[in-house]
PyMOL Python script that loads the backbone (N, CA, C, O; Angstrom):
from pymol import cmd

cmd.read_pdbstr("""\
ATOM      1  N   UNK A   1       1.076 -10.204  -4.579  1.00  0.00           N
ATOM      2  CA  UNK A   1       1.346 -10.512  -5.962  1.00  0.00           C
ATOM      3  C   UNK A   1       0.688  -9.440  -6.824  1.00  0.00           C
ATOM      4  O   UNK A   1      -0.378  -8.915  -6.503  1.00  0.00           O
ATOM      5  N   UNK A   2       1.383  -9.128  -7.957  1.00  0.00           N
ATOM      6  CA  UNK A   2       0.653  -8.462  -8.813  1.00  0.00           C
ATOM      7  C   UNK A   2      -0.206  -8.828  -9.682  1.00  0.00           C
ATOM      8  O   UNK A   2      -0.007  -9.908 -10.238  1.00  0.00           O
ATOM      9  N   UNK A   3      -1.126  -8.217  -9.960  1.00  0.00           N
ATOM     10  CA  UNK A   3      -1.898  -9.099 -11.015  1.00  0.00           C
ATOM     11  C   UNK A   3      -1.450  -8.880 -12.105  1.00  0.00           C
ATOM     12  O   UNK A   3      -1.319  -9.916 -12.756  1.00  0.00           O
ATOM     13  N   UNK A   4      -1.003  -7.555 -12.859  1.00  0.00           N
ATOM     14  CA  UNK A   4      -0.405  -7.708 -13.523  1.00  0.00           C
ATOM     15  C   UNK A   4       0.855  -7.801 -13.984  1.00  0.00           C
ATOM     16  O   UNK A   4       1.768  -6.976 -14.033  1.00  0.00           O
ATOM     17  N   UNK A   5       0.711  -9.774 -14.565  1.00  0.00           N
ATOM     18  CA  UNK A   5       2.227 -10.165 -15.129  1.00  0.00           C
ATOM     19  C   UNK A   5       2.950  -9.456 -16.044  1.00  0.00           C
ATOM     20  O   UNK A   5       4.022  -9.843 -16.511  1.00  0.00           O
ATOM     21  N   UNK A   6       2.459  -8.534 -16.290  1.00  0.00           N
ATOM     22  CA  UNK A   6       3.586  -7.995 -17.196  1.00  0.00           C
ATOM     23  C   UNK A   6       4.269  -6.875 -16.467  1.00  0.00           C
ATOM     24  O   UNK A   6       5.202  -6.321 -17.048  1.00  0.00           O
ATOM     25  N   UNK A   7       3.910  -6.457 -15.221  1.00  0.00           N
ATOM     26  CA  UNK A   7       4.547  -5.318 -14.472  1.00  0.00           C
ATOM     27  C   UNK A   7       5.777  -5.772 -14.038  1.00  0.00           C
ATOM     28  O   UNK A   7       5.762  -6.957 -13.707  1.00  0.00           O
ATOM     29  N   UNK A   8       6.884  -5.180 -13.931  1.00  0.00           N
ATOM     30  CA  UNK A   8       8.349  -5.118 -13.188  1.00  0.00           C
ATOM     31  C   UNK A   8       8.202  -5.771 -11.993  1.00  0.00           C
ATOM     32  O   UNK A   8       7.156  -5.458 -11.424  1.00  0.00           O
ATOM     33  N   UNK A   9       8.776  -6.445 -11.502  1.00  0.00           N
ATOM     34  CA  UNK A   9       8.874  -7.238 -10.200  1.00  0.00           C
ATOM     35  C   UNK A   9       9.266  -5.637  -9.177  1.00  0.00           C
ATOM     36  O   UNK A   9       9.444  -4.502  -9.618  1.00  0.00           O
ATOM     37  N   UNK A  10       9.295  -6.055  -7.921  1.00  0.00           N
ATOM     38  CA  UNK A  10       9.433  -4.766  -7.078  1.00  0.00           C
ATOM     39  C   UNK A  10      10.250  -5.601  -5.597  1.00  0.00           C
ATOM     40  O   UNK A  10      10.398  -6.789  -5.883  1.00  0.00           O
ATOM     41  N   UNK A  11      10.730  -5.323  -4.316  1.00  0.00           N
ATOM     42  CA  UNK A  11      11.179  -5.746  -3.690  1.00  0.00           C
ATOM     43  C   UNK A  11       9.751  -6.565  -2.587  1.00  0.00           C
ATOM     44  O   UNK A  11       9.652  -7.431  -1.718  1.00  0.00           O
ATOM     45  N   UNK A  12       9.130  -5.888  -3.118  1.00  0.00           N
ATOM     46  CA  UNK A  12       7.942  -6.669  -2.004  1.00  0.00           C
ATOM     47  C   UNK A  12       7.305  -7.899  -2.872  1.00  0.00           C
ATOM     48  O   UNK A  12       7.299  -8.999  -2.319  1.00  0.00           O
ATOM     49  N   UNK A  13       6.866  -7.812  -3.951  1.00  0.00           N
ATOM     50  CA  UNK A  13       6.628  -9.099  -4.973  1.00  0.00           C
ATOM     51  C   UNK A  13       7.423 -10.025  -5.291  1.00  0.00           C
ATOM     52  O   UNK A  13       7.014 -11.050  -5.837  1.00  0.00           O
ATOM     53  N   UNK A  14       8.964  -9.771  -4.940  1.00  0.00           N
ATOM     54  CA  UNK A  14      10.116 -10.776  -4.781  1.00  0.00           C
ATOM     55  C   UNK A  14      10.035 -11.323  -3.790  1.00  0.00           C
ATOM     56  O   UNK A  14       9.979 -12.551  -3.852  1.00  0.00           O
ATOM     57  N   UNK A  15       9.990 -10.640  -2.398  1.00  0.00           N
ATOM     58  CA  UNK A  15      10.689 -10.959  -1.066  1.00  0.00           C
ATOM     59  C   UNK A  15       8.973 -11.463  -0.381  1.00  0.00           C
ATOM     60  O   UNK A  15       8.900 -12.387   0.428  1.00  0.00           O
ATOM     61  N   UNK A  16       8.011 -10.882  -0.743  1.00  0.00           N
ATOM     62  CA  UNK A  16       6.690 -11.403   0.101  1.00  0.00           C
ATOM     63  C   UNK A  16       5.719 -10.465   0.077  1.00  0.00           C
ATOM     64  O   UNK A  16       4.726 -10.292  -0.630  1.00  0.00           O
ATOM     65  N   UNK A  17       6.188  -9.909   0.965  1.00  0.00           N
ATOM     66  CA  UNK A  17       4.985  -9.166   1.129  1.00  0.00           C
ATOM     67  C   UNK A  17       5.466  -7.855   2.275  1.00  0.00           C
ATOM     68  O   UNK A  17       6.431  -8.014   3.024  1.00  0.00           O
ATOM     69  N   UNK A  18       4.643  -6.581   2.267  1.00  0.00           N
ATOM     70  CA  UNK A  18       4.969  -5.628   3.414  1.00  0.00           C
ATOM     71  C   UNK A  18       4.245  -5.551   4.093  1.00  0.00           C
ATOM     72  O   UNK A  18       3.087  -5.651   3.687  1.00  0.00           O
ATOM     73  N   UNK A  19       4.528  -5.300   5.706  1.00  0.00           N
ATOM     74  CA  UNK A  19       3.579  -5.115   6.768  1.00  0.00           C
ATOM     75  C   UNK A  19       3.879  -3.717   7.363  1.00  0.00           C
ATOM     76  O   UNK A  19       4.897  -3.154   6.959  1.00  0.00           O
ATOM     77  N   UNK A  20       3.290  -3.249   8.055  1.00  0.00           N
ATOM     78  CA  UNK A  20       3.418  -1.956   8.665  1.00  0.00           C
ATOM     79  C   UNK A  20       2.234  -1.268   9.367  1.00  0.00           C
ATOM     80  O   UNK A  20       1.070  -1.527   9.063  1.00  0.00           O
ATOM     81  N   UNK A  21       2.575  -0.383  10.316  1.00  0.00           N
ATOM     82  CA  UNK A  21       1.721  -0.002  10.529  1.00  0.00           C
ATOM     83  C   UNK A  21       1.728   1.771  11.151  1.00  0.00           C
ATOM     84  O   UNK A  21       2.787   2.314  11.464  1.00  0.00           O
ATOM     85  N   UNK A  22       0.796   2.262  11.214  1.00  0.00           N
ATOM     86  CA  UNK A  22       0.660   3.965  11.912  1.00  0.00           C
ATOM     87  C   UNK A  22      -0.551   4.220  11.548  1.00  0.00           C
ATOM     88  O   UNK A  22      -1.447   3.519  11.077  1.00  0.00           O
ATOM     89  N   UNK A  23      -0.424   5.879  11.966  1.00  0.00           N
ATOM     90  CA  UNK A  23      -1.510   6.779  11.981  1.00  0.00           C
ATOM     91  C   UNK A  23      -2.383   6.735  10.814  1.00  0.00           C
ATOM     92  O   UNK A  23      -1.657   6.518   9.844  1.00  0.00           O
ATOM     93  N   UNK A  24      -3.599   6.839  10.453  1.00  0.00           N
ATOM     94  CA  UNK A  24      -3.987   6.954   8.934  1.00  0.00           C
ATOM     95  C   UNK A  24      -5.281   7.505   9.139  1.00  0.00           C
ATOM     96  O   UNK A  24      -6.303   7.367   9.811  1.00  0.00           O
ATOM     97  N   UNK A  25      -4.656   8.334   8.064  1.00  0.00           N
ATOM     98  CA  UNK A  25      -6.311   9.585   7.248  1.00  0.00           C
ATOM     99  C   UNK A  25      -6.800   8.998   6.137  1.00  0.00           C
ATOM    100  O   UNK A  25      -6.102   8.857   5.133  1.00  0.00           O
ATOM    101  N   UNK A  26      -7.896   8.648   6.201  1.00  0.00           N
ATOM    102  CA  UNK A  26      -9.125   8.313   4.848  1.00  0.00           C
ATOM    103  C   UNK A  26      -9.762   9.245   4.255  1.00  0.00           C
ATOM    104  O   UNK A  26     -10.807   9.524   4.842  1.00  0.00           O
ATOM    105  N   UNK A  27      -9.504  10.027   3.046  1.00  0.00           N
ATOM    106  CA  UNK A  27     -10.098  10.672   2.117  1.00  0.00           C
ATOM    107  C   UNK A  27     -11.232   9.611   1.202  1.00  0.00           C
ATOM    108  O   UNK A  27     -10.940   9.060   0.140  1.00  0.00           O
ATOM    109  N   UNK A  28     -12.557   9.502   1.912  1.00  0.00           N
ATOM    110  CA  UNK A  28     -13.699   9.041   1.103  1.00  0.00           C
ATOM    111  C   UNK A  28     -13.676   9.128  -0.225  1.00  0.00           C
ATOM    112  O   UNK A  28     -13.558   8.157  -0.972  1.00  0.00           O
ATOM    113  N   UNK A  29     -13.801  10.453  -0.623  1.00  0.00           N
ATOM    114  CA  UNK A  29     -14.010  10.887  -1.870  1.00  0.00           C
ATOM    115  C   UNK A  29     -13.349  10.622  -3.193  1.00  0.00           C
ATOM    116  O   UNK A  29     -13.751  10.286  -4.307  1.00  0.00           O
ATOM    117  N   UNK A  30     -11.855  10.976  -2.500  1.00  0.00           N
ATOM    118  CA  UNK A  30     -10.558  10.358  -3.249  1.00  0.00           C
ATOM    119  C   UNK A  30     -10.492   8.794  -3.309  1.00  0.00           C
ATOM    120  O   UNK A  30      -9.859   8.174  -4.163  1.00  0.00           O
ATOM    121  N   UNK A  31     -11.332   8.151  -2.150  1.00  0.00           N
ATOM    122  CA  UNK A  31     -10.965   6.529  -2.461  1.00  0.00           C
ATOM    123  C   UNK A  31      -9.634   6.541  -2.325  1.00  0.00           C
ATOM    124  O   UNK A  31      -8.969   6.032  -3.227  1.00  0.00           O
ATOM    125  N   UNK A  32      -9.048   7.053  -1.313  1.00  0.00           N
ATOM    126  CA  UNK A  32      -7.274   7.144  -0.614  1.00  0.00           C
ATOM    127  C   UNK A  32      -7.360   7.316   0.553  1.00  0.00           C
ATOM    128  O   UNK A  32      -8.000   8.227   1.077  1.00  0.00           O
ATOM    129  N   UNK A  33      -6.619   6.320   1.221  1.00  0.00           N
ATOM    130  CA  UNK A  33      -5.943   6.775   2.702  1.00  0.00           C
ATOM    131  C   UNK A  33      -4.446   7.173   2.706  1.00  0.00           C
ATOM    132  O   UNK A  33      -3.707   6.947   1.748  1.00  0.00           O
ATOM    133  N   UNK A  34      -4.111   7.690   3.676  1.00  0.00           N
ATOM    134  CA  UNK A  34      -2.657   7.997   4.026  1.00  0.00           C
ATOM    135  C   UNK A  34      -2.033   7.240   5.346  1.00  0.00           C
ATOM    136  O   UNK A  34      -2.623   7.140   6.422  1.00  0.00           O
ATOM    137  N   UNK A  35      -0.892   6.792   5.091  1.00  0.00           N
ATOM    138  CA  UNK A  35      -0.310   5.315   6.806  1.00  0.00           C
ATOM    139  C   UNK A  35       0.939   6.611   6.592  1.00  0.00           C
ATOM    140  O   UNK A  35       1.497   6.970   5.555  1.00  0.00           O
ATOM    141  N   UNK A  36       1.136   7.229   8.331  1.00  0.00           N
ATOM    142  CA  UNK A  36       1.998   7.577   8.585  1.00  0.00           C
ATOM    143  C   UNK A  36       2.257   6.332   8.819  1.00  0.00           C
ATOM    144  O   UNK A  36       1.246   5.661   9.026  1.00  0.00           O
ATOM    145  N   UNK A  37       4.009   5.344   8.896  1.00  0.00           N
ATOM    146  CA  UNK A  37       4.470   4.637   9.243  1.00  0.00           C
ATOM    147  C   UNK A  37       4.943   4.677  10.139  1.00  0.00           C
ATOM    148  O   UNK A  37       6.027   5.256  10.075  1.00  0.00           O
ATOM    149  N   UNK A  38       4.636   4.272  11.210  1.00  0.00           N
ATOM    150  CA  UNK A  38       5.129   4.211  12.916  1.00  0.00           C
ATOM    151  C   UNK A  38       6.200   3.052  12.898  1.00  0.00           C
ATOM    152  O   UNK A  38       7.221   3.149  13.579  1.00  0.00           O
ATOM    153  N   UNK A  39       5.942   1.943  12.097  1.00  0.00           N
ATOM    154  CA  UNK A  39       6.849   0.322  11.979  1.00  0.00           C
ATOM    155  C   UNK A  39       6.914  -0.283  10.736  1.00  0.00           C
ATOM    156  O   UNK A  39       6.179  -0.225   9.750  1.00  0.00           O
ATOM    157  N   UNK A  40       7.672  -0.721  10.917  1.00  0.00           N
ATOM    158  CA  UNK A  40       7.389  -1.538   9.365  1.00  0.00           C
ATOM    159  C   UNK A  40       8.553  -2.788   9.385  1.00  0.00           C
ATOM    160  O   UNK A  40       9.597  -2.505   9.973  1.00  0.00           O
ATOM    161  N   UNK A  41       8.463  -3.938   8.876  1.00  0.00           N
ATOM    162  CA  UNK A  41       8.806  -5.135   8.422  1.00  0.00           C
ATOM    163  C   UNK A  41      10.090  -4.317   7.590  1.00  0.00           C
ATOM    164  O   UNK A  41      11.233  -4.577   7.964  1.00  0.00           O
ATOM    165  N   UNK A  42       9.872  -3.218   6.335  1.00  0.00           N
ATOM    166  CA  UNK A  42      11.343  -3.116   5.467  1.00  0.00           C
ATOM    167  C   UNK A  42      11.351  -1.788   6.241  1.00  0.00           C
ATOM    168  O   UNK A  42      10.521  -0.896   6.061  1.00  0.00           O
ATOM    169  N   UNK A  43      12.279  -1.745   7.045  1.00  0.00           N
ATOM    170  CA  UNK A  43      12.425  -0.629   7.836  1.00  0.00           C
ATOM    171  C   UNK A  43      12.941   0.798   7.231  1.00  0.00           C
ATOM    172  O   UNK A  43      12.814   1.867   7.827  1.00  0.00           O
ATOM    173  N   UNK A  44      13.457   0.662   6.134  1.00  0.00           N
ATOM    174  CA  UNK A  44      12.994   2.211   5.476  1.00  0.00           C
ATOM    175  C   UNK A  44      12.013   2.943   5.106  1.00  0.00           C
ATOM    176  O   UNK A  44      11.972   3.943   4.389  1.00  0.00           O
ATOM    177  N   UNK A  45      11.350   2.456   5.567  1.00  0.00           N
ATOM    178  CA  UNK A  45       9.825   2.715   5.429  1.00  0.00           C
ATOM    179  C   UNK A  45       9.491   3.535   6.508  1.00  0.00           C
ATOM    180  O   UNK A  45       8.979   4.581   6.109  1.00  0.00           O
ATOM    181  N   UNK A  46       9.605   3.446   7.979  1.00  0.00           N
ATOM    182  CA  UNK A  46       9.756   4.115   8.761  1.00  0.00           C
ATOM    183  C   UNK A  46       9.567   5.725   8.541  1.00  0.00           C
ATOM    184  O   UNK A  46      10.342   6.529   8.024  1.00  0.00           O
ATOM    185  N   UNK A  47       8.061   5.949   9.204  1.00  0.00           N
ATOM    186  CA  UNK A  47       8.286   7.269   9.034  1.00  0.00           C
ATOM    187  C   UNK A  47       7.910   8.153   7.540  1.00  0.00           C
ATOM    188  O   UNK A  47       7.732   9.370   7.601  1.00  0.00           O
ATOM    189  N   UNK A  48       7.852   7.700   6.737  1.00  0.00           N
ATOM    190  CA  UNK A  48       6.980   7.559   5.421  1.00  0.00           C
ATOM    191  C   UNK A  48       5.731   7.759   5.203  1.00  0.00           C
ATOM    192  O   UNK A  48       4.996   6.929   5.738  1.00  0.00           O
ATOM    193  N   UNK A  49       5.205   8.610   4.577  1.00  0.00           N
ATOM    194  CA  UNK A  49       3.947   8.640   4.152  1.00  0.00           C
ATOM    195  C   UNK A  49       2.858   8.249   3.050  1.00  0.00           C
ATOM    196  O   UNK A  49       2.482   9.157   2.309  1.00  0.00           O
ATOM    197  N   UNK A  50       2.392   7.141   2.904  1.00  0.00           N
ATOM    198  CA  UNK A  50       2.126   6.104   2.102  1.00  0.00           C
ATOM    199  C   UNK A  50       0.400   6.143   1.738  1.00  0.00           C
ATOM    200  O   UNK A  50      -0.539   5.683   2.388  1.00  0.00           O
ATOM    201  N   UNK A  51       0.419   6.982   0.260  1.00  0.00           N
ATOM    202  CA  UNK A  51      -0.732   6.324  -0.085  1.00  0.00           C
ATOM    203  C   UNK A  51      -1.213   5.704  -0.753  1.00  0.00           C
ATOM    204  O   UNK A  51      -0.691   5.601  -1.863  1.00  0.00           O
ATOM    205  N   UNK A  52      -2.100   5.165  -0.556  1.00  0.00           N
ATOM    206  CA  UNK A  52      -2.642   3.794  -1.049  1.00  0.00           C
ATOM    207  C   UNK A  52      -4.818   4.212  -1.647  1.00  0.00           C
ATOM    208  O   UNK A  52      -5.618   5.021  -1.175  1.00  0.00           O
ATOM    209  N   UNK A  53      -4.949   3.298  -2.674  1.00  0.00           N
ATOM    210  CA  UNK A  53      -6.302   3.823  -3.299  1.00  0.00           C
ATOM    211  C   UNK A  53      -6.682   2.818  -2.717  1.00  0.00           C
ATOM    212  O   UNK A  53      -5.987   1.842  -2.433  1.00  0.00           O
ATOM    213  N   UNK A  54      -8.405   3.062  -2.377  1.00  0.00           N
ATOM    214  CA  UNK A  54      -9.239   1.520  -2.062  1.00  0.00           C
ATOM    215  C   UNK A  54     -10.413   1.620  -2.686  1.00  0.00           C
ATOM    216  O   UNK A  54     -11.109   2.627  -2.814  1.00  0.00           O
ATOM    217  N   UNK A  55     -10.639   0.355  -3.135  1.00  0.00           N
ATOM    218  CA  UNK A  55     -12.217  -0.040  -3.148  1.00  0.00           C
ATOM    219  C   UNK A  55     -12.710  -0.899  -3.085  1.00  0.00           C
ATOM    220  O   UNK A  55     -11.961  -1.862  -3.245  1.00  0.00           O
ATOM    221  N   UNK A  56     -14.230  -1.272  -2.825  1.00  0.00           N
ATOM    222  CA  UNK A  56     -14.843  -1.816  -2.110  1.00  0.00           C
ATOM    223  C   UNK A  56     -15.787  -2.322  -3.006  1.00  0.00           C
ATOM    224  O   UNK A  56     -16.459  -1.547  -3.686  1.00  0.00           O
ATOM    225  N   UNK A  57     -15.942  -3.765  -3.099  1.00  0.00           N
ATOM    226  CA  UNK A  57     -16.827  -4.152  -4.126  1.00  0.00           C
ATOM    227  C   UNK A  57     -17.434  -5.313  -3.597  1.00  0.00           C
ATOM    228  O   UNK A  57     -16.755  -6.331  -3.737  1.00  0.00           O
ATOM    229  N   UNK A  58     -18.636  -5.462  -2.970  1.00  0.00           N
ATOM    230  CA  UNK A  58     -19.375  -6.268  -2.445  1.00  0.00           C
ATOM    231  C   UNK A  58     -18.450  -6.931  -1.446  1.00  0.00           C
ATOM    232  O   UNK A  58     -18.070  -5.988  -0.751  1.00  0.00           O
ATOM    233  N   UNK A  59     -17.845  -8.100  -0.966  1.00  0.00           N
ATOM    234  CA  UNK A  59     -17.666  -8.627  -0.109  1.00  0.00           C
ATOM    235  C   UNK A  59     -15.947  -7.912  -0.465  1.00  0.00           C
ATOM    236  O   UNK A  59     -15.394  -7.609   0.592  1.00  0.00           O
ATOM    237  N   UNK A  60     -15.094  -7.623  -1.705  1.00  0.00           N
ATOM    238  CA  UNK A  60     -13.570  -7.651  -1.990  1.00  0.00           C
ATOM    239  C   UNK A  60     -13.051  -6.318  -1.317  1.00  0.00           C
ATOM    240  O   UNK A  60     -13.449  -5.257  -1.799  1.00  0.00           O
ATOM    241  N   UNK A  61     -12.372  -6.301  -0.465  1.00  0.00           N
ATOM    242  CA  UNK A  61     -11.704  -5.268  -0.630  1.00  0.00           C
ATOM    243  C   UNK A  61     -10.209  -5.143  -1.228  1.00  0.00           C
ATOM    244  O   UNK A  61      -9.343  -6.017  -1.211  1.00  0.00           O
ATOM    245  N   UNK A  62     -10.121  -3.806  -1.775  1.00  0.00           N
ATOM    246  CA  UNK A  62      -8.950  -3.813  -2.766  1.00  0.00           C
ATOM    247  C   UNK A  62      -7.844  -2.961  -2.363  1.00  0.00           C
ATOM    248  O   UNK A  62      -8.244  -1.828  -2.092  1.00  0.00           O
ATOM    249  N   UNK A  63      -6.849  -3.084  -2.257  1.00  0.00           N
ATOM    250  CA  UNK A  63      -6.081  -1.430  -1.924  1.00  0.00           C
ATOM    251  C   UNK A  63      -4.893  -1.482  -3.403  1.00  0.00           C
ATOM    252  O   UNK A  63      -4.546  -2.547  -3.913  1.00  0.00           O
ATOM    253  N   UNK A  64      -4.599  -0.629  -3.705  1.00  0.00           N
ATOM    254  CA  UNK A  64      -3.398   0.107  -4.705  1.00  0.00           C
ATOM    255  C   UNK A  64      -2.730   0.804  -3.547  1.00  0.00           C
ATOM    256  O   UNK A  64      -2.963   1.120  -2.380  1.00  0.00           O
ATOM    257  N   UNK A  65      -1.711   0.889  -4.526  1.00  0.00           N
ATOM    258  CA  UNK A  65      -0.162   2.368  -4.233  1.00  0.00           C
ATOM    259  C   UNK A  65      -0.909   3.198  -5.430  1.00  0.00           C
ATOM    260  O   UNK A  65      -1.120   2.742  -6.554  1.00  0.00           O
ATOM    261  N   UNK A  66      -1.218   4.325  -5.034  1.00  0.00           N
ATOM    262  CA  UNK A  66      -1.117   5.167  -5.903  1.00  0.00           C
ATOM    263  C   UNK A  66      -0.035   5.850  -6.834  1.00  0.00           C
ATOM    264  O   UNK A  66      -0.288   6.707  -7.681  1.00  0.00           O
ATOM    265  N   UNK A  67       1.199   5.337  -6.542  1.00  0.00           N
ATOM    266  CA  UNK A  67       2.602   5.646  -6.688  1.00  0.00           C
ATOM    267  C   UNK A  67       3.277   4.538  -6.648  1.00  0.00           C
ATOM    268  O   UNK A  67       4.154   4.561  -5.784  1.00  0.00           O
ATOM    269  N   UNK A  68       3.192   3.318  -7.410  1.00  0.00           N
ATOM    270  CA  UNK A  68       3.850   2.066  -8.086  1.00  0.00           C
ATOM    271  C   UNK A  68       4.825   1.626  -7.370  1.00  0.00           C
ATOM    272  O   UNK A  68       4.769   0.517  -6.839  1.00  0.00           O
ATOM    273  N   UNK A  69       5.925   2.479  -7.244  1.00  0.00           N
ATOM    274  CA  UNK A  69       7.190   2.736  -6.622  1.00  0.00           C
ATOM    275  C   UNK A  69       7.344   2.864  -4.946  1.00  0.00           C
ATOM    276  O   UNK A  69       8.392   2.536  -4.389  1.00  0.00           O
ATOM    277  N   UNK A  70       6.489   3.241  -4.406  1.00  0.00           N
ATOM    278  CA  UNK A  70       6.018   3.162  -3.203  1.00  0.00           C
ATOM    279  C   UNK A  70       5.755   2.351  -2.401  1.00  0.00           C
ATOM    280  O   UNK A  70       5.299   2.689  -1.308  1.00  0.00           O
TER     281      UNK A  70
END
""", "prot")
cmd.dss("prot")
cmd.show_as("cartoon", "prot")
cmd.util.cbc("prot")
cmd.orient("prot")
């Protein structure tokens, strides 16, 4: 879900949720990893290179798309 209600619905906030999985590089610094996609639940995804921001705040962890659309 998004938190924010005022953002555009997207196919994953309609339909559920995305799963997937692959290879992935963690840039510390940046607070970004990268998921080569080996599988995925919406199978165009496949093969895709997906990054995502994280952070870490006492017990929460958080991830973003750095790229909304993504």
């Amino acid at each position: 879900m998004n938190p924010n209600r005022a953002a555009p619905d997207t196919a994953y906030t309609v339909n559920g949720y995305e799963a997937f999985y692959g290879t992935v590089r963690v840039n510390n610094a940046a607070k970004t990893f990268v998921v080569t996609v080996a599988s995925s639940l919406a199978r165009d995804l496949i093969g895709q290179r997906l990054t995502r921001g994280f952070n870490v705040s006492g017990k929460t962890f958080v991830l973003t798309p750095v790229d909304p659309n993504r």
